[in-house]
C-alpha positions as CSV (number, residue, x, y, z in Angstrom):
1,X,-52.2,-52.0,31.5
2,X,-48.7,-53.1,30.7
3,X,-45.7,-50.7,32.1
4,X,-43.7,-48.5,29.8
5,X,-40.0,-47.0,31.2
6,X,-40.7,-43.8,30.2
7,X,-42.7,-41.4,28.5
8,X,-42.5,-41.9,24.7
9,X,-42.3,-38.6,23.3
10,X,-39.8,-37.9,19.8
11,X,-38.8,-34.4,21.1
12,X,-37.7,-35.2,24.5
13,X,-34.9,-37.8,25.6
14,X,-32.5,-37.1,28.4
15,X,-30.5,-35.5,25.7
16,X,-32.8,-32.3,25.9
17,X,-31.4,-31.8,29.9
18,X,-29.5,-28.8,30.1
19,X,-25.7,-29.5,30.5
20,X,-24.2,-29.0,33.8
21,X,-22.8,-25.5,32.8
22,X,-26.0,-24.2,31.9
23,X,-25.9,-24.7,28.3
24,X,-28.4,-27.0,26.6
25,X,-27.2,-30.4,24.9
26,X,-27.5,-30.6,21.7
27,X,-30.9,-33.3,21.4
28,X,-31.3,-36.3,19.1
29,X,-32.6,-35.5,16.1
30,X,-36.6,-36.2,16.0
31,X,-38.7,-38.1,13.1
32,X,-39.0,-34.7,10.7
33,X,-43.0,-34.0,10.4
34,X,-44.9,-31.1,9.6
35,X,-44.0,-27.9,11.9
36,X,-46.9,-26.9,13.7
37,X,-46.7,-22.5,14.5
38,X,-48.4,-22.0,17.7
39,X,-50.5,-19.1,18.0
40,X,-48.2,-16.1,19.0
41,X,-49.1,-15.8,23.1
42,X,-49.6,-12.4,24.5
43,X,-48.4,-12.9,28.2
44,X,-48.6,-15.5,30.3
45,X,-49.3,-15.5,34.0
46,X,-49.1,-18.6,36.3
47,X,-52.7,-19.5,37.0
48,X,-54.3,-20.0,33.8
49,X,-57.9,-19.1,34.8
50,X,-57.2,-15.3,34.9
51,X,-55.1,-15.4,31.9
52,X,-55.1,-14.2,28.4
53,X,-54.8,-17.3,27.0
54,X,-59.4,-17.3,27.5
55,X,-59.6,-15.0,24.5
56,X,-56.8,-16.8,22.4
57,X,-59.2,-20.1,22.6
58,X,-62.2,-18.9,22.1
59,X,-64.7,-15.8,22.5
60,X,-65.5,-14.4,25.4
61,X,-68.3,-16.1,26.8
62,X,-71.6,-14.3,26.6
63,X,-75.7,-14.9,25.2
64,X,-74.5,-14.5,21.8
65,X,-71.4,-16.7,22.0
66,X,-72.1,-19.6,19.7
67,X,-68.6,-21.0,20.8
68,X,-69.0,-20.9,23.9
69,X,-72.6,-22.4,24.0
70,X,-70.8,-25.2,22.3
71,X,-67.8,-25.7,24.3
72,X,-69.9,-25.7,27.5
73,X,-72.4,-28.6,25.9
74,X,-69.6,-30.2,24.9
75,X,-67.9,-30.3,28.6
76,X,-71.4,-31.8,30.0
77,X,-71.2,-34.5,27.3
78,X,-67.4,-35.2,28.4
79,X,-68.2,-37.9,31.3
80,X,-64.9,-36.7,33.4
81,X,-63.5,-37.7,36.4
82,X,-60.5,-36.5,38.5
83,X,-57.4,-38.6,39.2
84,X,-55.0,-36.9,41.8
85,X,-52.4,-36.3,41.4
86,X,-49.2,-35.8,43.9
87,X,-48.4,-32.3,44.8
88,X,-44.7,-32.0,45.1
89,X,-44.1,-29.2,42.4
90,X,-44.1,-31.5,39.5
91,X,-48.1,-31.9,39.7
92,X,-48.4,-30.2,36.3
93,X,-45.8,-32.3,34.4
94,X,-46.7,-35.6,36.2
95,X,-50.8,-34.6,35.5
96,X,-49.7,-34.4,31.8
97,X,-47.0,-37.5,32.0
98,X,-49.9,-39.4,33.4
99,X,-52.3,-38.5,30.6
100,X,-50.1,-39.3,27.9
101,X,-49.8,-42.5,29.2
102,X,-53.4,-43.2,29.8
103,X,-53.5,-42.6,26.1
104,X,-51.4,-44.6,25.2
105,X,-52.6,-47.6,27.2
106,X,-49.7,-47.6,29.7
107,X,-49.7,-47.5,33.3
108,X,-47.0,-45.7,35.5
109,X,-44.6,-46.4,38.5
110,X,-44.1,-44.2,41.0
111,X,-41.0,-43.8,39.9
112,X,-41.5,-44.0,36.3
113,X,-43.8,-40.9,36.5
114,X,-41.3,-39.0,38.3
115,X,-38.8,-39.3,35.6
116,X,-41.4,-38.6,33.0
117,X,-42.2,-35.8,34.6
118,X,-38.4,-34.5,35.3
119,X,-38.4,-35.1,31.7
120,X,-41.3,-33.1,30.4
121,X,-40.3,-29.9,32.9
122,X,-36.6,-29.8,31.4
123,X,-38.3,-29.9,27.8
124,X,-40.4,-27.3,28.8
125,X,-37.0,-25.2,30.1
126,X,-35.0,-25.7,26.6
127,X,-37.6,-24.5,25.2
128,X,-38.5,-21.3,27.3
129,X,-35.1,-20.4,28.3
130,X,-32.7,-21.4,25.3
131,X,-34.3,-22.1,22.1
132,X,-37.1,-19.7,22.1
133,X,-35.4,-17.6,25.3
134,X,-35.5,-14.4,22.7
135,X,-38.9,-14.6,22.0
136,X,-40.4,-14.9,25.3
137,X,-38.1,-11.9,26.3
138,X,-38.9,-9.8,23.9
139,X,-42.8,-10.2,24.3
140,X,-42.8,-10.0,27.5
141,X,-44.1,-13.3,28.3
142,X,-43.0,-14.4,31.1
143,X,-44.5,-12.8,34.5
144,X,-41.0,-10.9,36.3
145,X,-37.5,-11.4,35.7
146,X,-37.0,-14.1,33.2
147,X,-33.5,-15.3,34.5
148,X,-35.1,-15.6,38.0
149,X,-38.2,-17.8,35.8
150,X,-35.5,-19.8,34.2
151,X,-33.6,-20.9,36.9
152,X,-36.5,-22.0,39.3
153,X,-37.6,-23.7,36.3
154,X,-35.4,-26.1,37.0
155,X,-35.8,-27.7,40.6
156,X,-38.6,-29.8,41.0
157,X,-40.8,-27.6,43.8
158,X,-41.0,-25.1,41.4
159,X,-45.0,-25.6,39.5
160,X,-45.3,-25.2,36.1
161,X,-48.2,-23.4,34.6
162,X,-49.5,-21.5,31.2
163,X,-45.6,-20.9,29.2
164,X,-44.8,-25.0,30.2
165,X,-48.1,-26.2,28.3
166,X,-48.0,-23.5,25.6
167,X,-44.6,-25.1,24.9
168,X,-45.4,-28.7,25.4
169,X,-48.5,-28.9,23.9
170,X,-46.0,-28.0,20.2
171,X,-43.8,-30.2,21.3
172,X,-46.4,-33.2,22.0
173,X,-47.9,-32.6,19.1
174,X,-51.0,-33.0,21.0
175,X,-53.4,-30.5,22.6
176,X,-53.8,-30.0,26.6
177,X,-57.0,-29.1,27.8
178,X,-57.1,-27.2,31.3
179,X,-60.3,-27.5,33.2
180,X,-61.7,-26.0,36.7
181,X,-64.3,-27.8,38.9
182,X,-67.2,-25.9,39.2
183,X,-68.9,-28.3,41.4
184,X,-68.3,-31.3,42.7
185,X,-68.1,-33.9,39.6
186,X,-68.5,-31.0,37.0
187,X,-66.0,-29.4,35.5
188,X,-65.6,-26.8,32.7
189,X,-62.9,-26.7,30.3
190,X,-61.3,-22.9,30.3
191,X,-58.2,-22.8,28.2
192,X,-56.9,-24.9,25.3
193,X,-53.2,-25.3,23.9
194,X,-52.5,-27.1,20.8
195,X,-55.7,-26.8,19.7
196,X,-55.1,-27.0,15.7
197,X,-53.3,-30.7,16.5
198,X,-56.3,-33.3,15.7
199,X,-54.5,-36.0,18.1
200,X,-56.3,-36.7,21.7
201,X,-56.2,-34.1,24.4
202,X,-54.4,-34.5,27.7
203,X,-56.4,-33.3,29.7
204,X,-55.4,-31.0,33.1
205,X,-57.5,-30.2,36.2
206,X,-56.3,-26.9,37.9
207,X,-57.5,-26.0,41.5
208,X,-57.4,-22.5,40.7
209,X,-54.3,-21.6,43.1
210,X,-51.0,-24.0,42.2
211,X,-52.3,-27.6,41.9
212,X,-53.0,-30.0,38.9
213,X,-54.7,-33.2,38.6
214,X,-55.1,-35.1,35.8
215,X,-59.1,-35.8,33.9
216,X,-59.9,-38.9,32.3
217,X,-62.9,-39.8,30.4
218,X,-65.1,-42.3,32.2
């Protein structure tokens, strides 16, 4: 696969980094499309397999959950397998940085990766803490103290989780699929962002505690 310097995504450039003072800079403007309206999230916790974020994808699984029946066809038929992924608090941004790249056909330096993912978590904090800051305090949506949230957001041990992909996934334009391993080779798709966008998923494996890896189709 031929190398790439960086992750090409229109809504985030080293323009989107929060200025030195704490205020965002202002970012280039993106290629105008469409605006996608994400589903409205009721709260979001860290680990996305006791979340809410179950019943905004689908029904709740049960006999007569057609849905779910299909989804979990669907996941046998998916032929995945796990790439790990380093586990140095960006595991989440590089799992998705790496995905987006396998899509795309590119392959990833160490250290490319680490500035795609640098890149993808500061997206993630304009987002959450300046542009749509109001609107994830006044739902609620943030687990404790959202200054607290905001400024951890922004050194590197600090793991994302459920508000980073929510927000990513819009800004992507692409939907991320988060996935547990049931058993060993077999895994089961659980949560979906993004999932109006008919682009290719990136798709996420989380160890149920505060790792990511990243699922490619065989």
């Amino acid at each position: 696969m031929p190398q790439s310097s960086a992750v090409k995504i229109r809504h985030i450039s080293p323009s989107t980094y929060p200025s030195g003072n704490g205020k965002a800079s202002r970012p280039s403007e993106p290629r105008m499309e469409p605006r996608h309206e994400p589903t409205r999230p009721l709260r979001f916790g860290r680990n996305p397999a006791r979340s809410c974020s179950w019943s905004r994808s689908r029904p709740a699984p049960g006999p007569a959950s057609v849905a779910f029946l299909h989804l979990a066809f669907a996941n046998a038929l998916e032929g995945l397998r796990k790439v790990v992924v380093r586990g140095d608090g960006r595991c989440l941004f590089r799992a998705i940085a790496r995905g987006i790249a396998h899509l795309e056909g590119r392959s990833l330096s160490e250290t490319m990766e680490r500035r795609d993912a640098d890149a993808l978590r500061m997206a993630a904090h304009q987002q959450i803490c300046v542009k749509r800051r109001t609107e994830f305090e006044k739902g609620g949506l943030i687990e404790g103290n959202m200054a607290t949230y905001c400024d951890s957001m922004r050194h590197p041990s600090f793991y994302g989780g459920e508000p980073e992909m929510y927000v990513l996934s819009d800004l992507l334009r692409r939907p991320i699929w988060v996935y547990l391993e049931r058993s060993r080779g077999q895994f089961t798709r659980i949560v979906e962002y993004g999932a109006t966008f008919r682009t290719a998923a990136v798709r996420v494996l989380y160890n149920g505690v505060n790792h990511y890896d990243m699922l490619v189709q065989n």
